[in-house]
N, CA, C, O and CB atoms as a CASP TS submission, in Angstrom:
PFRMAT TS
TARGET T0000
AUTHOR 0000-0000-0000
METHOD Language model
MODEL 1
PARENT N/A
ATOM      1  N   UNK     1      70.766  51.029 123.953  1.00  0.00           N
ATOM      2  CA  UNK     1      70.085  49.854 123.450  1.00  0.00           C
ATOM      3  C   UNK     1      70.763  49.326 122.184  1.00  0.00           C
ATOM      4  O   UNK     1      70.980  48.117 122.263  1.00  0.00           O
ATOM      5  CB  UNK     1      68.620  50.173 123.175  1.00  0.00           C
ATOM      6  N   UNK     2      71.110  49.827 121.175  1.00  0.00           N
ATOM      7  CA  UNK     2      71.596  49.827 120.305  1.00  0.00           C
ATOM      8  C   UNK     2      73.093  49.346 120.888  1.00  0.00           C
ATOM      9  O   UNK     2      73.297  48.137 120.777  1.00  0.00           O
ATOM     10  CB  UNK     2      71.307  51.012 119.632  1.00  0.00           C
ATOM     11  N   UNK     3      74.099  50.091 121.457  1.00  0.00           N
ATOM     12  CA  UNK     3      75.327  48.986 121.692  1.00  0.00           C
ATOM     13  C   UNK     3      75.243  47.747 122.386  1.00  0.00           C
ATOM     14  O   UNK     3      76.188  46.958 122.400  1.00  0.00           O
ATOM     15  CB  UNK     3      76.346  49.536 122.392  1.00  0.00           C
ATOM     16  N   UNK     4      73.890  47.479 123.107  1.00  0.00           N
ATOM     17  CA  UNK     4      73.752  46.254 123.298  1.00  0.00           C
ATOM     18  C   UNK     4      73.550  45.711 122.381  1.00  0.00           C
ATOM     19  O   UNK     4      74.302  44.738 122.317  1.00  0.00           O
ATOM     20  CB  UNK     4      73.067  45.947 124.004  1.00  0.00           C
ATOM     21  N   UNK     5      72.555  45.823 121.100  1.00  0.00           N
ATOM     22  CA  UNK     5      72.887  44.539 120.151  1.00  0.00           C
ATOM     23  C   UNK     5      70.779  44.822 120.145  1.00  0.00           C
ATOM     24  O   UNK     5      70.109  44.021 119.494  1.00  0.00           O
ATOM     25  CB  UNK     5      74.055  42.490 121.137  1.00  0.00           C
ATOM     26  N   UNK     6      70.353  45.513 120.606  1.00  0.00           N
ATOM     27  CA  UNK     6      68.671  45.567 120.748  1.00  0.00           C
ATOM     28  C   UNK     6      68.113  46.514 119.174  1.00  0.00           C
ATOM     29  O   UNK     6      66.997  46.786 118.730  1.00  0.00           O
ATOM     30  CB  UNK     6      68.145  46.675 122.592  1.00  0.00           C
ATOM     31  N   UNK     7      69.431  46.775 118.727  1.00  0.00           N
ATOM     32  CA  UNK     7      68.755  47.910 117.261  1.00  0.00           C
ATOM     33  C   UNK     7      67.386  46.893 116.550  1.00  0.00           C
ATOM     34  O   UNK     7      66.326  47.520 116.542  1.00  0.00           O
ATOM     35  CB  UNK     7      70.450  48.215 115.506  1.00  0.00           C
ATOM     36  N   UNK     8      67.314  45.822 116.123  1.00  0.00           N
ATOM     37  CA  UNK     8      65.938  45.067 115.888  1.00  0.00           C
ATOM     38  C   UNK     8      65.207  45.219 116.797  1.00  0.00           C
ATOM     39  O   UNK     8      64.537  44.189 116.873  1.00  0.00           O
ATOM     40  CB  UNK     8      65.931  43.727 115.706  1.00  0.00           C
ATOM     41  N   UNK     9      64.862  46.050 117.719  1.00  0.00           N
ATOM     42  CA  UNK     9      64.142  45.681 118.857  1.00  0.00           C
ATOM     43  C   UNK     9      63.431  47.037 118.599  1.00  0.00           C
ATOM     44  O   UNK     9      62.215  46.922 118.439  1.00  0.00           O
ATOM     45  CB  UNK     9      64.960  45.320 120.366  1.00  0.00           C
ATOM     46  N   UNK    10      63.884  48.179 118.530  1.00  0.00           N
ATOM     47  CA  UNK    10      63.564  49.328 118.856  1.00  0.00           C
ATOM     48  C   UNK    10      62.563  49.599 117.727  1.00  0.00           C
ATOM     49  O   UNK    10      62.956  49.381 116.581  1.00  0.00           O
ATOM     50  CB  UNK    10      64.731  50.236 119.033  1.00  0.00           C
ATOM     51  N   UNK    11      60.942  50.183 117.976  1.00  0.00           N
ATOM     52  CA  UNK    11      60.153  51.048 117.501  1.00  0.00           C
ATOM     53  C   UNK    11      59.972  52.025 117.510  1.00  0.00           C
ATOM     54  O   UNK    11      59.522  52.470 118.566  1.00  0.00           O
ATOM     55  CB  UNK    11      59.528  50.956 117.584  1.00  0.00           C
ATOM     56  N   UNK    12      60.199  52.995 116.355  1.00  0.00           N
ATOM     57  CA  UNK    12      59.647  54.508 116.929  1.00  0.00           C
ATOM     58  C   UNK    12      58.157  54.544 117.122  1.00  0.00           C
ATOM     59  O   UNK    12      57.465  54.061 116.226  1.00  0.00           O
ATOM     60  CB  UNK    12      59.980  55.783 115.848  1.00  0.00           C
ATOM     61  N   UNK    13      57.509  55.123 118.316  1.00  0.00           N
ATOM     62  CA  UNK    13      56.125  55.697 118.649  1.00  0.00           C
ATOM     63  C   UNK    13      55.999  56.721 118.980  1.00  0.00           C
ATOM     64  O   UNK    13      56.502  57.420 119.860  1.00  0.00           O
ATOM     65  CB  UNK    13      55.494  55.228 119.444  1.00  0.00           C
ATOM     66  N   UNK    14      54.684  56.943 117.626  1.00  0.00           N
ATOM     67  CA  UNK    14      54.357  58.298 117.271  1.00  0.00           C
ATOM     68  C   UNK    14      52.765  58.549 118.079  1.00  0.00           C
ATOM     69  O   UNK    14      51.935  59.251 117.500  1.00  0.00           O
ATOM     70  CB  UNK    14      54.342  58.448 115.423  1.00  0.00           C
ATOM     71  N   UNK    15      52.483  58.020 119.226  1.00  0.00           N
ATOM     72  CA  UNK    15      51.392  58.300 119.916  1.00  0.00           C
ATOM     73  C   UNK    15      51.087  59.391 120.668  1.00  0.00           C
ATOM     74  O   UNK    15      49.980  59.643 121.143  1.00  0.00           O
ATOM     75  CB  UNK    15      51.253  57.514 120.545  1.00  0.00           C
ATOM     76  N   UNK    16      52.280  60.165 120.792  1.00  0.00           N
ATOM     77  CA  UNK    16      52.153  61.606 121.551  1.00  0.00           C
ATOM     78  C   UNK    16      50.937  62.172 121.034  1.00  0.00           C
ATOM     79  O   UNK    16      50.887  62.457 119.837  1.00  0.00           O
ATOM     80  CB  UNK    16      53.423  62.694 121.283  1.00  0.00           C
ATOM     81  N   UNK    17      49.717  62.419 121.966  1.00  0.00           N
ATOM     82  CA  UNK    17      48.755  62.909 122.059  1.00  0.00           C
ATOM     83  C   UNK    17      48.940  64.547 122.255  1.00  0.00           C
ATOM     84  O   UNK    17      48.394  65.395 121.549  1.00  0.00           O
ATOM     85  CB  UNK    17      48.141  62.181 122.976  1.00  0.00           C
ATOM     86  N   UNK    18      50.031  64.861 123.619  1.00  0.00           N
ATOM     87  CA  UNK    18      50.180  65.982 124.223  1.00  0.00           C
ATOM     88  C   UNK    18      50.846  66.851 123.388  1.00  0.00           C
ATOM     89  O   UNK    18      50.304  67.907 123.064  1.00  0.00           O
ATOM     90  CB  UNK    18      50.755  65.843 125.378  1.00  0.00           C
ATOM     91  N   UNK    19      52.014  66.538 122.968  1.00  0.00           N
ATOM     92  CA  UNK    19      52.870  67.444 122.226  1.00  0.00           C
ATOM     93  C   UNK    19      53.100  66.960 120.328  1.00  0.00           C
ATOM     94  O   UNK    19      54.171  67.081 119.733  1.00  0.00           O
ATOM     95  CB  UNK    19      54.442  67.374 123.195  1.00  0.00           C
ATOM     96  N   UNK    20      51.948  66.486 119.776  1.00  0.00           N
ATOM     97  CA  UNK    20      51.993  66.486 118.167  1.00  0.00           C
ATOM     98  C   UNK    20      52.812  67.049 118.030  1.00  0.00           C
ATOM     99  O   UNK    20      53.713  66.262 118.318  1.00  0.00           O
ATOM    100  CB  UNK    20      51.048  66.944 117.313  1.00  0.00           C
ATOM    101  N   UNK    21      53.402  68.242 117.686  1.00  0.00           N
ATOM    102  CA  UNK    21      54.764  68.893 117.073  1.00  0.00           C
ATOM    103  C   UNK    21      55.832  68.259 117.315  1.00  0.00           C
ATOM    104  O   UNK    21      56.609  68.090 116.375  1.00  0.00           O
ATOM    105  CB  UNK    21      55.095  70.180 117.503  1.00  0.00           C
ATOM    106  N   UNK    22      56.275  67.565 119.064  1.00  0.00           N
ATOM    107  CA  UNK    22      57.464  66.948 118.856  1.00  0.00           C
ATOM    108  C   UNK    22      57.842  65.705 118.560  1.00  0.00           C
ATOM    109  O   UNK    22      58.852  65.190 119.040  1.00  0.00           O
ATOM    110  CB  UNK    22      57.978  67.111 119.622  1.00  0.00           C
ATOM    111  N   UNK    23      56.893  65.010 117.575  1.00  0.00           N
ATOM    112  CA  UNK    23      57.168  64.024 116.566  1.00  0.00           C
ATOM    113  C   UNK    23      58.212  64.039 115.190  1.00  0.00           C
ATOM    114  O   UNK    23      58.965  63.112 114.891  1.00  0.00           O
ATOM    115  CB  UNK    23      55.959  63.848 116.134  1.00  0.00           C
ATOM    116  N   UNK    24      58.090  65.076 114.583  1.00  0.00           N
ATOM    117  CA  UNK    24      58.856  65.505 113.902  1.00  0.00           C
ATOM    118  C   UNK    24      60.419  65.847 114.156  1.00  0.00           C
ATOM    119  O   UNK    24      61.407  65.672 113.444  1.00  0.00           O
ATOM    120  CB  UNK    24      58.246  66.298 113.616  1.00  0.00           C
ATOM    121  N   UNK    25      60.240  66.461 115.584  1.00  0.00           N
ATOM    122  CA  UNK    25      61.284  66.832 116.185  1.00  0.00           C
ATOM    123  C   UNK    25      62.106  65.328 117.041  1.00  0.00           C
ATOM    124  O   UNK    25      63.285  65.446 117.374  1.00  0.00           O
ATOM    125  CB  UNK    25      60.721  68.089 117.157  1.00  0.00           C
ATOM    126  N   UNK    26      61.442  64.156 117.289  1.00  0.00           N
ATOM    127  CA  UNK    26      61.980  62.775 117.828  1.00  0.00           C
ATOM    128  C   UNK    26      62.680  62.001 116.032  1.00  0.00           C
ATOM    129  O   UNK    26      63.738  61.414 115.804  1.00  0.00           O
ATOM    130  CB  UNK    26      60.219  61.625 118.784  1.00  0.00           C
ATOM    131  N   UNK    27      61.609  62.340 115.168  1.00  0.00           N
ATOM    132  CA  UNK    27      62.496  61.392 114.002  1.00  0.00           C
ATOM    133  C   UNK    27      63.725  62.288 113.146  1.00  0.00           C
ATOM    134  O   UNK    27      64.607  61.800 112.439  1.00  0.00           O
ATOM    135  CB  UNK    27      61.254  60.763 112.660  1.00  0.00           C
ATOM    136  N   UNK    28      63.491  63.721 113.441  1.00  0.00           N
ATOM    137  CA  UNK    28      64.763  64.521 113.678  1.00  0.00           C
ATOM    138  C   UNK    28      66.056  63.853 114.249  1.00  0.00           C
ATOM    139  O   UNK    28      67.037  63.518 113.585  1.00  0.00           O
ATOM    140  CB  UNK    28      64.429  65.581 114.601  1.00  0.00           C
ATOM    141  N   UNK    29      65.894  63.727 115.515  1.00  0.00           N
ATOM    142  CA  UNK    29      66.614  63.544 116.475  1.00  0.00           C
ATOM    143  C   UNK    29      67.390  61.784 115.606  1.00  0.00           C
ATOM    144  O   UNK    29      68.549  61.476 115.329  1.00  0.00           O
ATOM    145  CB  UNK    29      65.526  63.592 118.145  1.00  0.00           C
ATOM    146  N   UNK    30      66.475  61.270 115.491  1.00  0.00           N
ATOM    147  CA  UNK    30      66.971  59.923 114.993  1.00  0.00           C
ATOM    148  C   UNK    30      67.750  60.086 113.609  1.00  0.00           C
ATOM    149  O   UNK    30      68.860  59.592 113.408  1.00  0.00           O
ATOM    150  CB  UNK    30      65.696  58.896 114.798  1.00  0.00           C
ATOM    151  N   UNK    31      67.153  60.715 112.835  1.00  0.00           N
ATOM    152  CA  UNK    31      67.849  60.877 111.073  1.00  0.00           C
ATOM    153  C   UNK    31      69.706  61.351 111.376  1.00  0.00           C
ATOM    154  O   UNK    31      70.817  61.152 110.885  1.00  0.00           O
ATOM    155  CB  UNK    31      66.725  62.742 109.890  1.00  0.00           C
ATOM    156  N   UNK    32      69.261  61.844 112.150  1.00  0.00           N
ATOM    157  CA  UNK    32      70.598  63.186 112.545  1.00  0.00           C
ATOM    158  C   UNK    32      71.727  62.597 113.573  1.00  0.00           C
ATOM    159  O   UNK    32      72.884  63.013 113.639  1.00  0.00           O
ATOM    160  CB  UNK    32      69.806  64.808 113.555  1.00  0.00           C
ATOM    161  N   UNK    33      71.047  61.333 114.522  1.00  0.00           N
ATOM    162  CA  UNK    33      72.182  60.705 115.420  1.00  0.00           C
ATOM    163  C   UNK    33      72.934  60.209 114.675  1.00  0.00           C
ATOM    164  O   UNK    33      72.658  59.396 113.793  1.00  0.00           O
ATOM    165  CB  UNK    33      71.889  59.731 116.386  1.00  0.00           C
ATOM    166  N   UNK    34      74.460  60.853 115.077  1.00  0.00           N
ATOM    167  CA  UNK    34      75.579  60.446 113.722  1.00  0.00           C
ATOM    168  C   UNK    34      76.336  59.191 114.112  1.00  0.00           C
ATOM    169  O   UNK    34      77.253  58.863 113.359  1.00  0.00           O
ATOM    170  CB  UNK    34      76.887  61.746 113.380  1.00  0.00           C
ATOM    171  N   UNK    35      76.041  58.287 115.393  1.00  0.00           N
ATOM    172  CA  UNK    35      76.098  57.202 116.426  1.00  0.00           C
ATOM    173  C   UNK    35      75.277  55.747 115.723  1.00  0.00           C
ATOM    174  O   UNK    35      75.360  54.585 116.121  1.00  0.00           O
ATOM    175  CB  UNK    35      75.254  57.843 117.960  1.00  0.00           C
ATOM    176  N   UNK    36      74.384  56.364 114.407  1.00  0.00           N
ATOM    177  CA  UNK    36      73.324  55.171 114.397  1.00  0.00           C
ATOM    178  C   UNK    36      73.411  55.118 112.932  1.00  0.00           C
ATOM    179  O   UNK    36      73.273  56.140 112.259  1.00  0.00           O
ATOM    180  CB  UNK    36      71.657  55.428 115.089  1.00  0.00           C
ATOM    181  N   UNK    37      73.648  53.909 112.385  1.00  0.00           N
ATOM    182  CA  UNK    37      74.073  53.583 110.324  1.00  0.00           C
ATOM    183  C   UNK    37      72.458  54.442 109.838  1.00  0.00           C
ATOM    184  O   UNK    37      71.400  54.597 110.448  1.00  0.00           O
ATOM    185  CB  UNK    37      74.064  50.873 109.511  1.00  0.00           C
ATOM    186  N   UNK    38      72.844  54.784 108.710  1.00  0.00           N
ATOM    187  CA  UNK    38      71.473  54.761 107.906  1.00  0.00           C
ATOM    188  C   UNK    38      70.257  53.415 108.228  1.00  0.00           C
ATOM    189  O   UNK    38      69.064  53.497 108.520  1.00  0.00           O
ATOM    190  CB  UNK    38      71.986  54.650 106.216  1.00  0.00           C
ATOM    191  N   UNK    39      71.147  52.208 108.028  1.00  0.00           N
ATOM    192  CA  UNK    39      70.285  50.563 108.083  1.00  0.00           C
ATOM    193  C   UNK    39      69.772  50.845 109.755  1.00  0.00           C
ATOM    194  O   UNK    39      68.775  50.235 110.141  1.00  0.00           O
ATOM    195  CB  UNK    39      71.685  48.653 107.844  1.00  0.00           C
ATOM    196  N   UNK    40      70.344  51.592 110.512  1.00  0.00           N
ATOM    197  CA  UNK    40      69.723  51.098 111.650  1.00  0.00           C
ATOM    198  C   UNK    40      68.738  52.444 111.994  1.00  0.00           C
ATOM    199  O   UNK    40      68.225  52.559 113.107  1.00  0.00           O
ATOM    200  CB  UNK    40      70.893  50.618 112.882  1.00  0.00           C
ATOM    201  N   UNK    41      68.558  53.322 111.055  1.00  0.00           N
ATOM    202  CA  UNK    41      67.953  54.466 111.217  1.00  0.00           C
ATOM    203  C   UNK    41      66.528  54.134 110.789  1.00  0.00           C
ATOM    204  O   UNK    41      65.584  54.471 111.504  1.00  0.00           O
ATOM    205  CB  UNK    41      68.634  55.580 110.473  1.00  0.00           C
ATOM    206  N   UNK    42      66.297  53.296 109.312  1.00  0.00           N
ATOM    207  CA  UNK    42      65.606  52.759 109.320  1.00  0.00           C
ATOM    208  C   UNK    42      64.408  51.615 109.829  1.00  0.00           C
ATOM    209  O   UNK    42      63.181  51.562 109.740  1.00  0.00           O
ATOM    210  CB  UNK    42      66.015  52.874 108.965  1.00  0.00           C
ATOM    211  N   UNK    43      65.610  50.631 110.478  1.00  0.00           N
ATOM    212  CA  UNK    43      64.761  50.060 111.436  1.00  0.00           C
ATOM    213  C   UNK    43      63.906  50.560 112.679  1.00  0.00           C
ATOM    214  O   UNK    43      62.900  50.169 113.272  1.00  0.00           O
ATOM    215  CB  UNK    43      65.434  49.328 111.841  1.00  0.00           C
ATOM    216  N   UNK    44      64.848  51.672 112.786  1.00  0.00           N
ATOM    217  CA  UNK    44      63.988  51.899 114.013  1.00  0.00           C
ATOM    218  C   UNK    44      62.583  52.622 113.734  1.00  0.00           C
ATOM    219  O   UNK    44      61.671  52.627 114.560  1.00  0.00           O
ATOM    220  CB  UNK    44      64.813  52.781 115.037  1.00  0.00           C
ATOM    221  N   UNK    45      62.513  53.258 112.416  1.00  0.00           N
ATOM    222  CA  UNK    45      61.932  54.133 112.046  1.00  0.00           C
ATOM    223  C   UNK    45      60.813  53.722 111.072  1.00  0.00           C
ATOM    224  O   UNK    45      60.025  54.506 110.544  1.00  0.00           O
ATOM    225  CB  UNK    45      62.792  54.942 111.653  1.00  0.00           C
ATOM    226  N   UNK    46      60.840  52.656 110.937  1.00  0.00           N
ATOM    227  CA  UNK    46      59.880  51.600 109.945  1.00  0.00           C
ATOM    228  C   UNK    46      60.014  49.987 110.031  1.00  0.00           C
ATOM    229  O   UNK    46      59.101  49.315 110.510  1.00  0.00           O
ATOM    230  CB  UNK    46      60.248  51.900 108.349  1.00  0.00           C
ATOM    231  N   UNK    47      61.315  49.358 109.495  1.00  0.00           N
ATOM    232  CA  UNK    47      61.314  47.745 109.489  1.00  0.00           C
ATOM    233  C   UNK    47      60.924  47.404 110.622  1.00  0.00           C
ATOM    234  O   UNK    47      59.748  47.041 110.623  1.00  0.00           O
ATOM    235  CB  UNK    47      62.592  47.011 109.240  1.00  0.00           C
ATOM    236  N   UNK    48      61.637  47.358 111.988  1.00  0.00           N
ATOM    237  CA  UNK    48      61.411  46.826 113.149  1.00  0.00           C
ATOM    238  C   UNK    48      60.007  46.484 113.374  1.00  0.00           C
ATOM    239  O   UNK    48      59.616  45.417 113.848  1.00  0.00           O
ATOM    240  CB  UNK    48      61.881  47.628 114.076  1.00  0.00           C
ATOM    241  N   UNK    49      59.109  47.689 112.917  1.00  0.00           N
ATOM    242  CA  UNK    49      57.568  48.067 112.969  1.00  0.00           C
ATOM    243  C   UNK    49      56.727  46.631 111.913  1.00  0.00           C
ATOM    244  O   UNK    49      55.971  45.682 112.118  1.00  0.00           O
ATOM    245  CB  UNK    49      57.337  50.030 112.095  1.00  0.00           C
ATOM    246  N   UNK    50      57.217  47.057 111.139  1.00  0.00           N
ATOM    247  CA  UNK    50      56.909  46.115 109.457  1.00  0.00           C
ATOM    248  C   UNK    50      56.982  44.753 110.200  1.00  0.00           C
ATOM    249  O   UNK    50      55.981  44.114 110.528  1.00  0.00           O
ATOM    250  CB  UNK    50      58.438  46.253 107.816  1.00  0.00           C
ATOM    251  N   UNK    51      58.205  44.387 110.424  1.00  0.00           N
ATOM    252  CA  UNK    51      58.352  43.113 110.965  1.00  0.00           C
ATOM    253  C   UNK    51      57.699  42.796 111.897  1.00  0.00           C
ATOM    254  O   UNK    51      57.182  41.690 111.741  1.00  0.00           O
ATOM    255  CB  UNK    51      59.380  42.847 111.280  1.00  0.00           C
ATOM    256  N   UNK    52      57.344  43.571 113.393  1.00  0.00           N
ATOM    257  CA  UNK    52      56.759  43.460 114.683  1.00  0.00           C
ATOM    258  C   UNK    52      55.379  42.859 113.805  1.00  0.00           C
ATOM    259  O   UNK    52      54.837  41.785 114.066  1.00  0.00           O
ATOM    260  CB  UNK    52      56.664  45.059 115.776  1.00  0.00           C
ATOM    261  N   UNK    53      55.044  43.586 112.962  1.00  0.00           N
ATOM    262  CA  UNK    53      53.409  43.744 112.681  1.00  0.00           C
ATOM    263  C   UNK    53      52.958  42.408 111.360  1.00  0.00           C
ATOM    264  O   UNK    53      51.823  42.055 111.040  1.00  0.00           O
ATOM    265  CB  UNK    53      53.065  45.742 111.920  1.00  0.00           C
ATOM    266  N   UNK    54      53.957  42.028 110.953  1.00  0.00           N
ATOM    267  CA  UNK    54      54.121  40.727 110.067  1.00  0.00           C
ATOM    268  C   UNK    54      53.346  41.118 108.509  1.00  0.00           C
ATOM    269  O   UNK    54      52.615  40.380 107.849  1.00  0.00           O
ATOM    270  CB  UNK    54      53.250  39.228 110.956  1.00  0.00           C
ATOM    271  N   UNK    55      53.906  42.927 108.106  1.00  0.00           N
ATOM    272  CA  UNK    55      53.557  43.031 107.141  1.00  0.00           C
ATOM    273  C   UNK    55      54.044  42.014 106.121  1.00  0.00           C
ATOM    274  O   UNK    55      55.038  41.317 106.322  1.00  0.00           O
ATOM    275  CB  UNK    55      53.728  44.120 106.968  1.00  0.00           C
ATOM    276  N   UNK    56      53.177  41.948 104.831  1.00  0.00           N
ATOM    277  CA  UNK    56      53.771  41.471 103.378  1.00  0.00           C
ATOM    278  C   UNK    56      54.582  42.376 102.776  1.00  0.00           C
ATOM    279  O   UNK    56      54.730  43.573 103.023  1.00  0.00           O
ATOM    280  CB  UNK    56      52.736  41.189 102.341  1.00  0.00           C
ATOM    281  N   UNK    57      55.009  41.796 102.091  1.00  0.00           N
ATOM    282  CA  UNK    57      55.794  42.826 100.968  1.00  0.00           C
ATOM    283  C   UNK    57      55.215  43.178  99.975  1.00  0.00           C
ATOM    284  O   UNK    57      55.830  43.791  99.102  1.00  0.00           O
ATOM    285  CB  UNK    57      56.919  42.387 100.358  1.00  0.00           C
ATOM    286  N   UNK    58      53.866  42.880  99.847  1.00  0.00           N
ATOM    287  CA  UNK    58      52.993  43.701  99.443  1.00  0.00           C
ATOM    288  C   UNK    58      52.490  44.819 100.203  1.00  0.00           C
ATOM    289  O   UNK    58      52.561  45.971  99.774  1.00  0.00           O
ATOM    290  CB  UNK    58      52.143  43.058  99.130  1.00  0.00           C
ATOM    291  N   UNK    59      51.936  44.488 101.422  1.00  0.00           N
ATOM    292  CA  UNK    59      51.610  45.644 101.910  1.00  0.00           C
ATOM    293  C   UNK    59      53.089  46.669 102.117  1.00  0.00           C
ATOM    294  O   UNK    59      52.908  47.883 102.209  1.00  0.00           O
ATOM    295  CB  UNK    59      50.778  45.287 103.267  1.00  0.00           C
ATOM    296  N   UNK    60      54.316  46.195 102.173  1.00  0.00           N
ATOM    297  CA  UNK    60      55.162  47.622 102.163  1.00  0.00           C
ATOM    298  C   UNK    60      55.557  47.936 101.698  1.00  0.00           C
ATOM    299  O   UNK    60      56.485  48.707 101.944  1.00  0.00           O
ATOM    300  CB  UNK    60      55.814  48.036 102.582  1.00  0.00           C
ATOM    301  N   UNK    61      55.043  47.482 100.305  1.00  0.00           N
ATOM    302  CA  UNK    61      55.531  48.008  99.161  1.00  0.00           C
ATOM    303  C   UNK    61      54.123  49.299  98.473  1.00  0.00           C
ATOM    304  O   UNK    61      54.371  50.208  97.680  1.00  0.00           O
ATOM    305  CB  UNK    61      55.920  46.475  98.084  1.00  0.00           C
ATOM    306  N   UNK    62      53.016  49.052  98.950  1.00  0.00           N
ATOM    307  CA  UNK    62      51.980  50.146  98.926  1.00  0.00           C
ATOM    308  C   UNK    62      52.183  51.405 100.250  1.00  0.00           C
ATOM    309  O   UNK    62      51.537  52.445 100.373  1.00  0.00           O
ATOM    310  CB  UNK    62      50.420  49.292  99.086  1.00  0.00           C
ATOM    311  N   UNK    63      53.096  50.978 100.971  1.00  0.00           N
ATOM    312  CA  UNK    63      53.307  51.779 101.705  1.00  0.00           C
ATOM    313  C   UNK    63      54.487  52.844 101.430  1.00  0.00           C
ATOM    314  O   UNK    63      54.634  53.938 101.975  1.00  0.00           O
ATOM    315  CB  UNK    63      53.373  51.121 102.690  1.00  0.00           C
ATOM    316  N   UNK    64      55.160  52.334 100.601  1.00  0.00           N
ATOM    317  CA  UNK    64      56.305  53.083  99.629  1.00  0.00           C
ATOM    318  C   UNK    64      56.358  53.913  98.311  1.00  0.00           C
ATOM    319  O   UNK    64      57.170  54.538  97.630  1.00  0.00           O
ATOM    320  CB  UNK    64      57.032  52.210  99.259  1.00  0.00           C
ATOM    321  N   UNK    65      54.926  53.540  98.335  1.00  0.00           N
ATOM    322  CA  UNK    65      54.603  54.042  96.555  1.00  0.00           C
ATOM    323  C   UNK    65      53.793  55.288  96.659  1.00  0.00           C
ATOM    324  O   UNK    65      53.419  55.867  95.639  1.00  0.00           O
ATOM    325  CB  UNK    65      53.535  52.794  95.487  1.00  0.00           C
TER
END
């Protein structure tokens, strides 16, 4: 997805009901892909989300503090 040009696109979801533990172990997986910039580690992992959801920069900035 990402060498297509979809890195703005992608959300991480943390809805796993079944296996809670391997949440930690999916944003693992993302911090650590040595394939994906820091900037796009983030998006996937928060902005994309921020943006989807039409936070302020107020609200993500209480979300940072």
């Amino acid at each position: 997805m990402v060498n297509a040009g979809f890195e703005k696109r992608i959300l991480f979801g943390s809805d796993n009901m079944v296996w809670p533990q391997s949440i930690g172990v999916a944003i693992d997986n993302i911090n650590d892909a040595p394939f994906l910039s820091p900037s796009q580690k983030r998006d996937i992992l928060f902005n994309n989300a921020a943006r989807f959801l039409r936070l302020s920069k107020e609200q993500i900035q209480q979300m940072h503090e």
